[in-house]
C-alpha positions in Angstrom: 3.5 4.6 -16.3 2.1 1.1 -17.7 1.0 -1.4 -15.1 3.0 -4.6 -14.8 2.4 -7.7 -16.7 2.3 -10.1 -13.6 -0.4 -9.6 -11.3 0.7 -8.8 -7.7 -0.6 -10.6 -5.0 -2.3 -8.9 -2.0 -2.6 -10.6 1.0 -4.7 -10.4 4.4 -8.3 -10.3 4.5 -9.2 -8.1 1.3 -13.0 -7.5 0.4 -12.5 -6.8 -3.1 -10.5 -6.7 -6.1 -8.8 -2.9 -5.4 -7.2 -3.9 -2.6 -9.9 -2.8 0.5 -10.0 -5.0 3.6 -12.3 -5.6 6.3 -10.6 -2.7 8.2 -10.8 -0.1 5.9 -13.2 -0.1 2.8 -14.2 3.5 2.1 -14.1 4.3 -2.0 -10.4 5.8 -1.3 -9.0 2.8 0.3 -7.4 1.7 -2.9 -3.7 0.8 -2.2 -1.7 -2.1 -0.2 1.7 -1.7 0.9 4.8 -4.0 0.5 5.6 -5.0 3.9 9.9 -4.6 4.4 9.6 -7.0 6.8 8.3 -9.8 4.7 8.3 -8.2 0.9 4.6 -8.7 1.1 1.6 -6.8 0.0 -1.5 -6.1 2.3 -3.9 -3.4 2.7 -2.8 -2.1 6.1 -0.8 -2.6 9.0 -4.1 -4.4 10.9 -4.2 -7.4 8.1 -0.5 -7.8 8.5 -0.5 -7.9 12.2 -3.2 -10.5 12.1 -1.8 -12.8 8.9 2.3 -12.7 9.9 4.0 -14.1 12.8 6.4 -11.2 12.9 6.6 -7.4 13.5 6.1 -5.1 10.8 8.8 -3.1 9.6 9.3 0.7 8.8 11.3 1.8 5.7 13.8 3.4 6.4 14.0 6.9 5.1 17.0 6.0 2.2 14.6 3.4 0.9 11.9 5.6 -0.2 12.1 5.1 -3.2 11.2 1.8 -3.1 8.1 0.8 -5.1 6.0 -0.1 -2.3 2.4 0.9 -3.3 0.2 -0.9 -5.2 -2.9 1.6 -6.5 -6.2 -0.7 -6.2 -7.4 0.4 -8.8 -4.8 0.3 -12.1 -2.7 -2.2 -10.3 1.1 -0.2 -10.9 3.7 0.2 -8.4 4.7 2.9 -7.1 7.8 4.1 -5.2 6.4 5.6 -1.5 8.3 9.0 -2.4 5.6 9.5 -5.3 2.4 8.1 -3.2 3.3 10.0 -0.1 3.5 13.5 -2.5 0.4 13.1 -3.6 -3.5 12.1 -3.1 -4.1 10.2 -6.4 -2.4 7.8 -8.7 -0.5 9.4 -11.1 -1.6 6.9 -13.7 -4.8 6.5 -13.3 -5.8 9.5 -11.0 -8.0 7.3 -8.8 -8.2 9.2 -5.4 -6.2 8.0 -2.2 -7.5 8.0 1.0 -5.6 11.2 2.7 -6.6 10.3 6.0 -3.9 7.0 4.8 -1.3 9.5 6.5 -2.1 9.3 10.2 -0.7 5.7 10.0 2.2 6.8 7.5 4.7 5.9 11.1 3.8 2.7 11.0 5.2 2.1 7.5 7.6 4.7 6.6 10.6 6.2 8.9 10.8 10.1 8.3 
């Protein structure tokens, strides 16, 4: 996988340049997530709640596979189906945060 030419935009309150905010910042907090709702990416359901005017939206479980991730770190896309199999990019192997799944209902419908 090659990472896109266009640089996508992550929005909310990010702290650096892979994609950490001020509510999560460890070393493995290295993805955003596209937003249905609003086709946006942020960090985490906090910086949405805080930046939008709206409610966040699940995606459904037909649109998994979506790409909806952005990795921090090598900047590519990835659908949710591949990010939720696995605990690093596939590209560029960079760890994810695992404990990323005990908000995975706030995102993604099962």
């Amino acid at each position: 996988m090659e990472p896109k030419d266009q640089a996508v935009v992550v929005h909310g309150p990010t702290v650096d340049d892979e994609t950490r905010c001020i509510h999560y910042r460890t070393p493995l907090d290295i993805i955003a997530i596209k937003f249905k709702c609003c086709g946006r990416y942020y960090p985490c359901h906090l910086c949405h709640q805080e930046t939008e005017a709206h409610t966040a939206q699940q995606w459904s479980a037909h649109e998994q596979d979506t790409k909806a991730i952005l990795c921090g770190s090598c900047k590519i896309e990835l659908p949710i189906t591949t990010y939720r199999a696995t605990d690093e990019c596939p590209n560029c192997a960079a760890p994810f945060n695992p404990a990323c799944a005990l908000h995975a209902h706030l995102y993604f419908e099962d």
